[in-house]
C-alpha positions as CSV (number, residue, x, y, z in Angstrom):
1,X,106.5,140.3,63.9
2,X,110.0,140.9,65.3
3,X,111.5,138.7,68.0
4,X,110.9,141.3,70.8
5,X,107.5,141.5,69.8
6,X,107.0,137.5,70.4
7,X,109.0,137.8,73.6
8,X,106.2,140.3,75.2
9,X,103.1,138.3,73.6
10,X,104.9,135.5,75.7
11,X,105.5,137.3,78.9
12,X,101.9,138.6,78.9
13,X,100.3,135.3,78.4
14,X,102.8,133.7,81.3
15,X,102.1,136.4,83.4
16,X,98.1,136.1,83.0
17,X,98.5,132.3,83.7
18,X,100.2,133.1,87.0
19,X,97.9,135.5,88.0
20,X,94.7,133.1,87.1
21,X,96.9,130.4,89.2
22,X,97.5,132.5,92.1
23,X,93.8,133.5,91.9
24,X,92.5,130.2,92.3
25,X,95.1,129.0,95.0
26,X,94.2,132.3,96.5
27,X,90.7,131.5,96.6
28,X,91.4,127.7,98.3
29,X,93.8,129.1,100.8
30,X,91.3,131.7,102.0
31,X,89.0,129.5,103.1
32,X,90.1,129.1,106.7
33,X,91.2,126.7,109.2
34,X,88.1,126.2,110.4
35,X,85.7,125.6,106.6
36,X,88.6,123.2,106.0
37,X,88.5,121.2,109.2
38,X,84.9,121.0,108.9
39,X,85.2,119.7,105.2
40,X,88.3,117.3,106.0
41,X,85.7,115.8,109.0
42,X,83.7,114.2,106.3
43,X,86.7,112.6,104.4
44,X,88.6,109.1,105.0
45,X,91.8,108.3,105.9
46,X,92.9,108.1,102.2
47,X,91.4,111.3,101.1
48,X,93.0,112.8,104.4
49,X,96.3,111.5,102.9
50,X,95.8,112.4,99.4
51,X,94.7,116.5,100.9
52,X,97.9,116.5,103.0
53,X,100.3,116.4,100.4
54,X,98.4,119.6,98.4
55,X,100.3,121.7,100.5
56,X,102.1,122.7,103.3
57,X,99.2,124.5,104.9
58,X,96.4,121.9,104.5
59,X,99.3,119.3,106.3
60,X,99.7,121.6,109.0
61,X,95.7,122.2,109.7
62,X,95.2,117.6,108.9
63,X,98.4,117.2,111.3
64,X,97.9,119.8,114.5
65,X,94.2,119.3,114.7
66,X,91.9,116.2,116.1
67,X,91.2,115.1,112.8
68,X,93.4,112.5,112.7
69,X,93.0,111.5,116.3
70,X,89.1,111.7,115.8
71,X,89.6,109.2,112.6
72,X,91.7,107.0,114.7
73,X,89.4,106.6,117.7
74,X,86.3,106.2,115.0
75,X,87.8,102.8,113.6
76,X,88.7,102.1,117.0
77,X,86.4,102.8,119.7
78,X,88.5,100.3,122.0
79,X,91.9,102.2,122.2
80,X,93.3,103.1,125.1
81,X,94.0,107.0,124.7
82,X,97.0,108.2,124.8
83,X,98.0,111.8,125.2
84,X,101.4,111.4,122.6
85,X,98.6,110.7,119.8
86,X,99.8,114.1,117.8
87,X,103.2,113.5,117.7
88,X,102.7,110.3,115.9
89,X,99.5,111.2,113.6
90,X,101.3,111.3,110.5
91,X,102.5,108.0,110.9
92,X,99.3,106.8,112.0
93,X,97.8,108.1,109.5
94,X,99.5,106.3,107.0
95,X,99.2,103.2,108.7
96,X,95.6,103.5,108.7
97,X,94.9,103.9,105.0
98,X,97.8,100.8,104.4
99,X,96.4,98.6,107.2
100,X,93.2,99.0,105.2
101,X,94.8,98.2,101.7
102,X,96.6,94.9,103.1
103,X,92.9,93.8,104.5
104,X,91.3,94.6,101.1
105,X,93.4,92.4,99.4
106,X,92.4,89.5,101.6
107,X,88.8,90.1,101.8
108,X,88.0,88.0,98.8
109,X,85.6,90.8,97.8
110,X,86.4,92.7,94.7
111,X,84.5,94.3,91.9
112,X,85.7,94.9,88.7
113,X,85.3,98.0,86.4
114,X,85.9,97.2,82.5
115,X,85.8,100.4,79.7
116,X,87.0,100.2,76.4
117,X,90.2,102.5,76.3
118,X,91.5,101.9,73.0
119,X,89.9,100.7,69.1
120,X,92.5,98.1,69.2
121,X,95.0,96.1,71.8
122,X,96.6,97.3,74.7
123,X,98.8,94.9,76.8
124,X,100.5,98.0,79.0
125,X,99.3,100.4,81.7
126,X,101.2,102.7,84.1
127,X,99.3,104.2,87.3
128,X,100.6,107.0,89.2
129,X,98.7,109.3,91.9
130,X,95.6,108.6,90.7
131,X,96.1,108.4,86.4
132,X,96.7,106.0,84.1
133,X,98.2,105.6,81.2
134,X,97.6,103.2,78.7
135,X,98.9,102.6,74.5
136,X,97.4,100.9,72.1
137,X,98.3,99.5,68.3
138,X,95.5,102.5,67.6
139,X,99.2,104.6,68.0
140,X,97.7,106.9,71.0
141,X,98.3,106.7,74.8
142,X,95.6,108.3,76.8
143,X,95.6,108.9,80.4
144,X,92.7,108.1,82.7
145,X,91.3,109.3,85.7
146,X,91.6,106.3,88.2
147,X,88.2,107.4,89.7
148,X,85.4,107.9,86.9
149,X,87.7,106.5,83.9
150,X,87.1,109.7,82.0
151,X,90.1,110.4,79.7
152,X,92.3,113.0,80.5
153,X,94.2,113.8,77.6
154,X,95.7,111.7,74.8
155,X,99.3,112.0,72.7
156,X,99.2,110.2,69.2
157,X,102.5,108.9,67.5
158,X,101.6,108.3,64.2
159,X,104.4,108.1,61.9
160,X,106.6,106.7,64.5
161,X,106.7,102.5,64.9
162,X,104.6,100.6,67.6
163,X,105.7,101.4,71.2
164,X,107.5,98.9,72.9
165,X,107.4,99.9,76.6
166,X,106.4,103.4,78.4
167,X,106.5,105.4,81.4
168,X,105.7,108.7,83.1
169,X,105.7,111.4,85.6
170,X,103.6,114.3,86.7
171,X,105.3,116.5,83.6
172,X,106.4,114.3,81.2
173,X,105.1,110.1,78.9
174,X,108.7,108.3,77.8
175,X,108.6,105.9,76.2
176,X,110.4,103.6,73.2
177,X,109.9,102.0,69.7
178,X,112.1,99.2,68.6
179,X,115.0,101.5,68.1
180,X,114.0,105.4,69.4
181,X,113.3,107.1,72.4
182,X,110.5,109.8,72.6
183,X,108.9,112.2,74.9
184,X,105.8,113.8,75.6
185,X,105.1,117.0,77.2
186,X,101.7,116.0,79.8
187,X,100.6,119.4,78.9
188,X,100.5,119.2,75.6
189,X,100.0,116.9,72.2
190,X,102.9,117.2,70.4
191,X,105.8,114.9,70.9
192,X,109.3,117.0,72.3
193,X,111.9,114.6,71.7
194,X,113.0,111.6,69.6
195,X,116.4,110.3,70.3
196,X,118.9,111.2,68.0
197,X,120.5,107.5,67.1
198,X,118.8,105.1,65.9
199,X,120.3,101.7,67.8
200,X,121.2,98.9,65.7
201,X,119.2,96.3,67.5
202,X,115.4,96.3,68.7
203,X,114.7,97.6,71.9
204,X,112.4,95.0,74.4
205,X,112.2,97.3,77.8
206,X,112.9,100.5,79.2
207,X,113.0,102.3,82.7
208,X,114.1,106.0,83.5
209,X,114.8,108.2,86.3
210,X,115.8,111.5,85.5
211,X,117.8,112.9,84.0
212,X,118.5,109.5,82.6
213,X,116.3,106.5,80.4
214,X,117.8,103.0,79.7
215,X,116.7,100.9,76.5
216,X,117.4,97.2,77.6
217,X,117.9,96.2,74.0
218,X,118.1,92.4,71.8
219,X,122.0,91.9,71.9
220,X,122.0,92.0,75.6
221,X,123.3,95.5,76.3
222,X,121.3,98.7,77.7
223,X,122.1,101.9,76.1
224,X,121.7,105.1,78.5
225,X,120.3,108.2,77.0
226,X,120.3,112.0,78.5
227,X,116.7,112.7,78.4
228,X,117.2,116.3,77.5
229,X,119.9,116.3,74.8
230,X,118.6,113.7,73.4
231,X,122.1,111.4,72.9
232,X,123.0,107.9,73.3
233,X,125.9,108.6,76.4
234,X,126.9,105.2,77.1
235,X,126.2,101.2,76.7
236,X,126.2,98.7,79.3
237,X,127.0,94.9,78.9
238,X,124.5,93.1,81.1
239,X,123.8,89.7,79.3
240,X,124.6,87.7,76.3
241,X,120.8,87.3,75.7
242,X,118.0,89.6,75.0
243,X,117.0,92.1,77.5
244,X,113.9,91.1,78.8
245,X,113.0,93.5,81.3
246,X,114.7,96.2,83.2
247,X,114.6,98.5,86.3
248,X,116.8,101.5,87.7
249,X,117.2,102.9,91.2
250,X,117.9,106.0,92.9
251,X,121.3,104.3,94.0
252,X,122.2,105.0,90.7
253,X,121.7,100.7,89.6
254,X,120.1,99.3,86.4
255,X,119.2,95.9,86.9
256,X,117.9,93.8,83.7
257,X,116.5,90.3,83.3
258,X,117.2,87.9,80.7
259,X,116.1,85.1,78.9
260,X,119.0,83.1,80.6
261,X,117.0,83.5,84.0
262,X,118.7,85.7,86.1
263,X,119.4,89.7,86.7
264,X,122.3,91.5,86.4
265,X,123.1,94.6,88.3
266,X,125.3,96.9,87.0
267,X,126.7,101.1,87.7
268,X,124.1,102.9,85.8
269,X,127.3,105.7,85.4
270,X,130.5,104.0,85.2
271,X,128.8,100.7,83.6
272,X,131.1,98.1,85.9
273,X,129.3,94.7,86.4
274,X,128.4,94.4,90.0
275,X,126.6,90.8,90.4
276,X,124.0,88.8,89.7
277,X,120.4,87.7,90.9
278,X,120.2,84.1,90.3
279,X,117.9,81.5,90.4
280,X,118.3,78.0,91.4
281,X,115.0,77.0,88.9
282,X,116.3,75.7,85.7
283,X,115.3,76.0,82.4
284,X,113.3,79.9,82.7
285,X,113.7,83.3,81.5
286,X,112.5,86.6,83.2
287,X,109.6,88.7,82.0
288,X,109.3,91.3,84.2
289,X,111.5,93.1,87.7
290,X,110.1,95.4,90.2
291,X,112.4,97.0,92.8
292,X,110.9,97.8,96.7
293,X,114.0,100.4,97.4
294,X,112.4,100.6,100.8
295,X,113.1,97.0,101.7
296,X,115.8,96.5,99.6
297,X,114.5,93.9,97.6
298,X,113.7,92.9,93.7
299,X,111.0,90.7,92.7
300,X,110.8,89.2,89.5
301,X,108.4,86.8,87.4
302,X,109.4,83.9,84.6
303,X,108.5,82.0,82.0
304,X,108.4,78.9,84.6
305,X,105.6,80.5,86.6
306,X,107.9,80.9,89.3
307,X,107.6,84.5,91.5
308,X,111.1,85.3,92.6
309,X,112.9,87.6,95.1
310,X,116.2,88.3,96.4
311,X,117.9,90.8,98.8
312,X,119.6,93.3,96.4
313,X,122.2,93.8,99.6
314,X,122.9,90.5,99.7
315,X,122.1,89.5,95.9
316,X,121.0,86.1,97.6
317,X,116.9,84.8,97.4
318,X,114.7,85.0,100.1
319,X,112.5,82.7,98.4
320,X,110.8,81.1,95.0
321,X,107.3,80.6,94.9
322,X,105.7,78.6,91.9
323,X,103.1,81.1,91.6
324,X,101.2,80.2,88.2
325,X,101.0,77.0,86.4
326,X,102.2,79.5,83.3
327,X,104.5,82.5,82.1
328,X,104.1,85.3,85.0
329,X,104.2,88.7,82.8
330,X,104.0,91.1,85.6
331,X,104.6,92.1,89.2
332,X,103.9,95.2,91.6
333,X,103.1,96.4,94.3
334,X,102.2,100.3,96.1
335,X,104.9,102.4,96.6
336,X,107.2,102.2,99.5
337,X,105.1,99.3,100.9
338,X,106.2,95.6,102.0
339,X,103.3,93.7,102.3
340,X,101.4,92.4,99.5
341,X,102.5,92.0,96.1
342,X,100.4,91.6,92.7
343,X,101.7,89.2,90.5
344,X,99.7,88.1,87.1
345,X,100.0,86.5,83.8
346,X,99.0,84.0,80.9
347,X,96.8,82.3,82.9
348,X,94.6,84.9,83.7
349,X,94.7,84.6,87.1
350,X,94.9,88.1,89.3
351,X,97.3,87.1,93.1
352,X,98.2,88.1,95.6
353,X,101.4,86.9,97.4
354,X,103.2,87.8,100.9
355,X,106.5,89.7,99.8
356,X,108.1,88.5,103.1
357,X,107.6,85.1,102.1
358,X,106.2,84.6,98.8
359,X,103.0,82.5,99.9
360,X,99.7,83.0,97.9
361,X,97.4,85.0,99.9
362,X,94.1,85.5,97.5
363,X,93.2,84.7,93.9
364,X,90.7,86.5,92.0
365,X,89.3,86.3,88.6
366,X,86.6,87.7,86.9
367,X,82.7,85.8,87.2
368,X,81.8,86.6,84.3
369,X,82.8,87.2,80.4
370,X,83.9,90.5,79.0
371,X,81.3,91.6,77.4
372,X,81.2,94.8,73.6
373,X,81.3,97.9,75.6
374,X,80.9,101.6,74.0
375,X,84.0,103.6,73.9
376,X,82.6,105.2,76.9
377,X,80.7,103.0,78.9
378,X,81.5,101.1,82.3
379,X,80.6,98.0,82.5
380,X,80.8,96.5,86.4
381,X,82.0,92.5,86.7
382,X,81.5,90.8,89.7
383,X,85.2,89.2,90.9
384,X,85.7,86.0,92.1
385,X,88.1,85.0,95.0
386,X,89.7,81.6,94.3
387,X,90.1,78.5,97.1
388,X,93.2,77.0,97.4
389,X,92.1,73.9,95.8
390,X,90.5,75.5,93.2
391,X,90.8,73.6,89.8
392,X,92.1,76.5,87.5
393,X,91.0,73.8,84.1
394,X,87.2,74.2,85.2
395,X,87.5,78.4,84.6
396,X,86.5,78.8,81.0
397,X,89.4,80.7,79.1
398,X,87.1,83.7,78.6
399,X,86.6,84.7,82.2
400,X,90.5,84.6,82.9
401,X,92.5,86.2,79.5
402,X,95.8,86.7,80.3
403,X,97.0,89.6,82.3
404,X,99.8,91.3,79.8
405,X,100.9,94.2,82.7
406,X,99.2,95.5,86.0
407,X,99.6,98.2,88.3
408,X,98.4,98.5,92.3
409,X,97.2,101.7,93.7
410,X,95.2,101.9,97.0
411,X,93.1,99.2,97.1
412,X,92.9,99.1,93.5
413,X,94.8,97.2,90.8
414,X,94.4,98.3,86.8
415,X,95.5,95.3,84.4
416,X,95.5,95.1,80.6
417,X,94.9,92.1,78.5
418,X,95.7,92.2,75.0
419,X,92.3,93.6,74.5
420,X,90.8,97.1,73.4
421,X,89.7,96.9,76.9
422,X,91.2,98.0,80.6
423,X,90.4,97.0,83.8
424,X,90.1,98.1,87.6
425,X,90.2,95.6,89.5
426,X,88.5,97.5,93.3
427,X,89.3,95.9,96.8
428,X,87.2,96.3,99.7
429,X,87.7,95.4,103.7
């Protein structure tokens, strides 16, 4: 068959997959105000979130109506009403659904929901808009639904070595070995892209915003790559140790941690050296950075225990807080939010900390052991919240294994352990 011939067989198939799309978009929009209002009356103020952003339409019908003036008054029936309520819905809105998610965390109440995602360890997952992705040593990552747990889809890379750390967005999984970069296509199972250098010395971390990825690598420098041609374009200094962890921001920065204990900042695109986050809590090593680019602040975690933040304006700490008697391997916290923040690590031990000033809100483990699970069973763990003068020696190991990465969506948290098994960890007010 002649290349023309392909060409035609393509545009036929695109053009049946836009019609079947329009079709059923067609089908949602013709609905009607009024069948979607009544629907939208029986949701909450998350899912009220969640349907604004399908489209413009559905926010204009959530945003001009009562609904959100009718939620508002429902939670509370106390309010003074005030006739300026629709000019400030959306923002109400939001603050409904986080007002609830900082509560949850302090409730004390949370239940956890344990499957068995992989046949051998995982120690990372990723959650984004309601999926998560997880890897294994079973050399697969599978996404999962953040509501039943049912696997989405799943991308093997066999042949390739172990992956090291991963990412991903509504179209595409990167992620790195110990010396290449490779993507993954969501929509499909074969892998798109594998970096065309090899680097001399193991990557440890990664982080990407397109169109660029960074490998924070062994020798202390990050090398950049071009996500679509696939090339090395240029490699940053940042330490004279090991890359321990790294983070990039839409200011065009690339922070990375160290095993010295403390971050340097650098220009992601000219690669000049731009200061340095630094701690006053000697001997430790940084595991793991998040950026707030909201706030303008970085939070870190070390080998000392310690929970860290500074003003990246500034580059001076707010504050230090000796979160964990052991090695903190992650922090997070929801998107655009300046709150709460999740920290956890080898103790086992899931908290919650104030990022204003670093205190200890909650603590929660689990109150019971982990129990064999089938591939595709649930099993539900009652969570425990944790006093402040808790003795952490009397937990038995097995109901606290170490936290190797976590991940904080609406008042829900997913965490990994080193285990064939993941975790959601679900907060209520």
């Amino acid at each position: 068959m002649d290349s023309s011939s392909h060409s035609d067989a393509g545009t036929r198939s695109r053009s049946k997959t836009m019609r079947n799309t329009g079709d059923y978009l067609g089908s949602a929009q013709s609905l009607g105000a009024d069948i979607l209002c009544a629907i939208f009356t029986l949701l909450d103020h998350f899912d009220l979130v969640r349907c604004s952003a399908v489209c413009k339409s559905w926010q204009k019908i959530i945003y001009t109506s009562t609904l959100v003036e009718d939620l508002y008054y429902k939670k509370n029936p106390f309010a003074k009403y005030d006739k300026s309520f629709p000019q400030a819905s959306i923002a109400t809105l939001k603050d409904l659904a986080l007002e609830q998610h900082r509560v949850s965390f302090l409730s004390g109440s949370t239940e956890i929901h344990q499957w068995n995602g992989h046949s051998s360890r995982v120690n990372i997952c990723r959650m984004k808009r309601g999926v998560i992705l997880t890897g294994g040593e079973d050399k697969l990552l599978r996404l999962w639904s953040s509501e039943n747990y049912k696997c989405l889809n799943q991308y093997s890379f066999s042949g390739l070595d172990p992956l090291v750390d991963y990412d991903f967005d509504e179209n595409k999984i990167v992620g790195i070995t110990g010396s290449q970069l490779c993507i993954w296509r969501r929509n499909g199972r074969r892998s798109i892209f594998r970096s065309r250098e090899s680097t001399l010395t193991r990557g440890l971390c990664m982080g990407y915003i397109d169109p660029e990825a960074a490998m924070g690598c062994e020798d202390g420098r990050a090398r950049i790559f071009d996500l679509y041609s696939g090339s090395c374009t240029r490699i940053i200094r940042m330490h004279s140790a090991p890359l321990t962890c790294i983070a990039l921001t839409e200011d065009q920065l690339i922070l990375g941690g160290s095993t010295y204990g403390h971050v340097a900042i650098a220009d992601i695109s000219s690669g000049e050296q731009l200061g340095f986050l630094k701690s006053s809590i000697s001997p430790t090593g940084m595991k793991t950075l998040f950026v707030n680019t909201s706030s303008y602040r970085v939070y870190a975690g070390s080998t000392s225990g310690y929970a860290h933040c500074w003003d990246l304006r500034t580059l001076r700490p707010l504050w230090e807080t000796r979160a964990s008697p052991n090695v903190i391997y992650a922090v997070h916290h929801l998107a655009n939010y300046s709150s709460s923040l999740a920290v956890g690590g080898l103790d086992g031990v899931l908290r919650i900390l104030n990022q204003d000033t670093g205190e200890v809100l909650s603590s929660f483990v689990a109150d019971a052991a982990p129990t064999s699970t089938g591939h595709d069973m649930v099993e539900v763990i009652k969570g425990r919240s944790l006093g402040d003068d808790s003795n952490l020696d009397s937990i038995l190991r097995y109901r606290r294994p170490p936290i190797t990465r976590l991940a904080v969506g609406m008042n829900k948290i997913v965490t990994t352990h080193g285990q064939k098994y993941i975790r959601m960890w679900r907060f209520s007010a």
